[in-house]
C-alpha positions as CSV (number, residue, x, y, z in Angstrom):
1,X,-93.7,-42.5,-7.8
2,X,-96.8,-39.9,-6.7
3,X,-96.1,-36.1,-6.7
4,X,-95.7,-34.9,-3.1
5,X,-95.8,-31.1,-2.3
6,X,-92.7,-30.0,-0.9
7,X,-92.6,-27.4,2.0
8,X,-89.9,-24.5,1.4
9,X,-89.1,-22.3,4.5
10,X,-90.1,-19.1,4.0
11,X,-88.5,-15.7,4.5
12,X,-90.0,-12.4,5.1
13,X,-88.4,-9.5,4.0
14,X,-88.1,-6.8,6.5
15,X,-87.7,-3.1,5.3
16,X,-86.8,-0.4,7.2
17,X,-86.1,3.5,6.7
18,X,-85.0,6.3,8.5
19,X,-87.9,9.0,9.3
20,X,-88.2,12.3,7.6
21,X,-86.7,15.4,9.4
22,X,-89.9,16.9,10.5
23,X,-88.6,20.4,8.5
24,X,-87.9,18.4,5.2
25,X,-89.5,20.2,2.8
26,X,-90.7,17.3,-0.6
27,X,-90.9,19.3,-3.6
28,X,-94.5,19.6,-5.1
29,X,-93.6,19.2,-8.7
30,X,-94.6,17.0,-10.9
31,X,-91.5,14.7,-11.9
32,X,-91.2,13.8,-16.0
33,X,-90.9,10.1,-16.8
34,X,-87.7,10.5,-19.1
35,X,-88.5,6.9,-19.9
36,X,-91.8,7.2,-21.3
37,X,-91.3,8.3,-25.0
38,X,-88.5,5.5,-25.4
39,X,-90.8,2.6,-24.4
40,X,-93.7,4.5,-26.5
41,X,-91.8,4.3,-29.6
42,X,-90.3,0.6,-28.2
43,X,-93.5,-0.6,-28.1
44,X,-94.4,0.7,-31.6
45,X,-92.1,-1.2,-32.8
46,X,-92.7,-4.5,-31.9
């Protein structure tokens, strides 16, 4: 018995999003990572 590749069919993912009001306003603050200190001290850890 030989190894023989075997051909999967293959999907592609389509993603798709509504556009922006052209009035929406993104805030320009930086956002905290609330997450960050918990895998920090995670990571110390181990």
């Amino acid at each position: 018995m030989t190894p023989s590749a075997i051909d999967l069919p293959t999907k592609s993912t389509i993603i798709t999003w509504e556009k922006l009001p052209d009035d929406f306003i993104l805030p320009d603050e930086p956002v905290d990572n609330n997450l960050q200190p918990l895998l920090a001290a995670a990571l110390r850890e181990s």
